[in-house]
C-alpha positions as CSV (number, residue, x, y, z in Angstrom):
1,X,-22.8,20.0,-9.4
2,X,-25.7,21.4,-11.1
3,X,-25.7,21.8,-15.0
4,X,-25.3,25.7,-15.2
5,X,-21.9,25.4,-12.8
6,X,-20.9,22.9,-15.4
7,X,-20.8,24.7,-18.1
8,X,-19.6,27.8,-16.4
9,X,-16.7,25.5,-15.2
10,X,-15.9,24.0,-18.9
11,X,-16.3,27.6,-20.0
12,X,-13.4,29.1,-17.4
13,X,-11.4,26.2,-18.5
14,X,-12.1,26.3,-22.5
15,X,-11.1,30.3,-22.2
16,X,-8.0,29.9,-20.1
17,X,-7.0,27.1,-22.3
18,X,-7.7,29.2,-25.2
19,X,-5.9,32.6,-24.2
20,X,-2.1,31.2,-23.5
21,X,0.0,31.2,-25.9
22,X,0.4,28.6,-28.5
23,X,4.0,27.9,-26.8
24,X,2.6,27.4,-24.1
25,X,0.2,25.4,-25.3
26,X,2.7,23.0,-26.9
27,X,4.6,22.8,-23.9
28,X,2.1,22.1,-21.2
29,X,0.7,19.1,-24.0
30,X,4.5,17.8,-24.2
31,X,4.8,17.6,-20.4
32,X,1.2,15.9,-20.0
33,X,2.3,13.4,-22.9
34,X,5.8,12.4,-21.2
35,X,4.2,12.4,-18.0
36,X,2.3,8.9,-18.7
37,X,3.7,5.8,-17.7
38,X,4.3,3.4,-20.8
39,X,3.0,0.2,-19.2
40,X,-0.9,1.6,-18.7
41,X,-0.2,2.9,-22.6
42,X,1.2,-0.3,-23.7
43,X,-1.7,-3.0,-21.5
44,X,-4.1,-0.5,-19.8
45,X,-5.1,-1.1,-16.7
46,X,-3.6,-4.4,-15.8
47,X,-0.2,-3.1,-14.2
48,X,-1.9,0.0,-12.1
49,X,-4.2,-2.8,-11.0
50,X,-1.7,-5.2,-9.7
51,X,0.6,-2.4,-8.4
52,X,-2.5,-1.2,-6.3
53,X,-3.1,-5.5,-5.7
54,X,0.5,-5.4,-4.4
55,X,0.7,-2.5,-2.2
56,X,-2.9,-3.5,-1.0
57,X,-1.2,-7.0,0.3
């Protein structure tokens, strides 16, 4: 991807960010937040590594 398709990308992004509502907003950043699981908060990557260690074996 060169540099100009970038920045148009960020820019699309940045703008439809930008023109929902702040409700909206709030909501979509509430469901992202709950949506993490507490173990990669809590120790990082350690438990997705062994999960993907386990499945692997």
């Amino acid at each position: 991807m060169s540099g100009n398709d970038y920045l148009k990308f960020m820019t699309e992004q940045i703008v439809s960010y930008i023109d929902l509502p702040p409700e909206e907003r709030k909501k979509k950043h509430n469901e992202k937040k709950s949506n993490k699981i507490v173990a990669n908060r809590w120790f990082g990557i350690l438990p997705f590594a062994y999960r993907t260690w386990r499945k692997k074996g």
